[in-house]
PLY file of the C-alpha trace (Angstrom):
ply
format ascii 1.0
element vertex 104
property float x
property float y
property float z
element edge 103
property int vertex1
property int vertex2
end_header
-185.55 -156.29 -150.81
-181.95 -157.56 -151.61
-180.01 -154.84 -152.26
-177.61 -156.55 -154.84
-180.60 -158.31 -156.78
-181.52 -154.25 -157.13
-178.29 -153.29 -158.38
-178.44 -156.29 -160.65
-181.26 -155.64 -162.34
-180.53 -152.18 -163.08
-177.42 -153.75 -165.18
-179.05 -155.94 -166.71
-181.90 -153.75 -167.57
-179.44 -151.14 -169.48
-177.90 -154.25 -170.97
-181.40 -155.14 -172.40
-182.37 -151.41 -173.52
-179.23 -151.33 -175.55
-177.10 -148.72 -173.49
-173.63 -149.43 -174.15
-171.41 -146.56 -172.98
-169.59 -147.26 -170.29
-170.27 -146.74 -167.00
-169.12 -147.10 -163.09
-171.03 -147.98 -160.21
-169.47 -146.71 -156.96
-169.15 -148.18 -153.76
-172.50 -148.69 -151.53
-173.34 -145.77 -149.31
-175.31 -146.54 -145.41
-178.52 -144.00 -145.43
-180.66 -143.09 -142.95
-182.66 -145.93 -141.75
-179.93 -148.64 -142.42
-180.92 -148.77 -146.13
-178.21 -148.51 -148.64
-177.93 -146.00 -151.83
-175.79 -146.39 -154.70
-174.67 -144.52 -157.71
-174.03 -145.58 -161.13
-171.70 -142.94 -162.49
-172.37 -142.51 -166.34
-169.63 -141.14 -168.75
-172.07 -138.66 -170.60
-175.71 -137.67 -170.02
-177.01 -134.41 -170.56
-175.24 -132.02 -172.97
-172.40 -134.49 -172.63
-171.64 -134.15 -169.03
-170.99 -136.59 -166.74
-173.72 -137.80 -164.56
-175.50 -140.53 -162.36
-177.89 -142.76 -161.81
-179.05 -143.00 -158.21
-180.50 -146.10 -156.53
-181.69 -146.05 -152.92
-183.04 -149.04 -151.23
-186.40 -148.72 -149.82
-186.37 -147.87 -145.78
-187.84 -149.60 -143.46
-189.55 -147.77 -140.43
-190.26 -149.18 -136.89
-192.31 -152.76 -137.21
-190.72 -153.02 -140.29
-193.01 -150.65 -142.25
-191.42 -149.97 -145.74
-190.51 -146.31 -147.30
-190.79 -146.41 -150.41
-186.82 -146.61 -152.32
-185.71 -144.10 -155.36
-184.61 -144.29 -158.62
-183.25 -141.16 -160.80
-181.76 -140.26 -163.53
-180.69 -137.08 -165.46
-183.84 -136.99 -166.64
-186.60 -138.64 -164.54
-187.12 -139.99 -160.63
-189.31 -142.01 -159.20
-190.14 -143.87 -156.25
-191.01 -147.41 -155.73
-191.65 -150.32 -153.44
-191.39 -154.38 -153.48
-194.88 -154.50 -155.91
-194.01 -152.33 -158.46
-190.18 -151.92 -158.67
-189.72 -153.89 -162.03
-191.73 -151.48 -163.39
-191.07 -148.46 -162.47
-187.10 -149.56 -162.97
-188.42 -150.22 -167.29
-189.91 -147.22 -167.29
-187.16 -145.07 -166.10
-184.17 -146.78 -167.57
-185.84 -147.05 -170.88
-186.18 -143.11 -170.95
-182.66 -142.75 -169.80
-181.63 -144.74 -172.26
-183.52 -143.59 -175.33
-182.52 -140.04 -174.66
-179.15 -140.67 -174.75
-179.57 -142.77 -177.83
-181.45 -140.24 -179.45
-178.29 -137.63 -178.26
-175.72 -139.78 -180.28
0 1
1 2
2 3
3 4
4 5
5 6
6 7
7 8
8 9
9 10
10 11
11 12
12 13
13 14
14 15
15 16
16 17
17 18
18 19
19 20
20 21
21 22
22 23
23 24
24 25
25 26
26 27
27 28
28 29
29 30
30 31
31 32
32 33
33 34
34 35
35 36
36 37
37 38
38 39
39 40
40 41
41 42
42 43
43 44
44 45
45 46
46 47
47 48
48 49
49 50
50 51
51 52
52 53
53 54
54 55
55 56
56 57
57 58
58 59
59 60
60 61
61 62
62 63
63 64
64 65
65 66
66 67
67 68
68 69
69 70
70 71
71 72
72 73
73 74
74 75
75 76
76 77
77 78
78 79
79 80
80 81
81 82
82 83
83 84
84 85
85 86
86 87
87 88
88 89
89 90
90 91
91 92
92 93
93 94
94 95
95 96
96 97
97 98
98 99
99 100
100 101
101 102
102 103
């Protein structure tokens, strides 16, 4: 799973939700496992703190067996693999984003 085309969709999918405060993401961190994590620092979440959004590639174990990756926010995580990361990605960023909507 291409770690950029991850990253990618992420933007585009707060893009397409309507979240339009800004936002950094930070440079791409090695994990365990040679699989790559990423944070997506948002200027207010929560109560109007700062916060993230977390992306971790999925790992893959000896004869390539995949882990599944992670997705979190300040208010939900959840796992997911190559069959079902599109949705679990809606599902997630559509709650971040409709909470902080609804915090405006």
């Amino acid at each position: 799973m291409d770690f950029n085309e991850l990253k990618a969709l992420v933007k585009r999918m707060l893009r397409q939700y309507g979240y339009t405060r800004p936002y950094t993401v930070g440079p791409d961190e090695l994990l365990t496992g040679n699989n790559l994590g990423v944070s997506f620092h948002v200027t207010r979440a929560r109560d109007g703190m700062p916060d993230i959004i977390r992306l971790q590639q999925p790992e893959l174990l000896d004869y390539f067996t995949p882990l599944n990756g992670l997705i979190r926010t300040p208010y939900e995580r959840r796992r997911f693999n190559a069959g079902d990361f599109k949705e679990v990605f809606a599902s997630v960023l559509r709650q971040f984003v409709e909470c902080e909507m609804d915090d405006s």
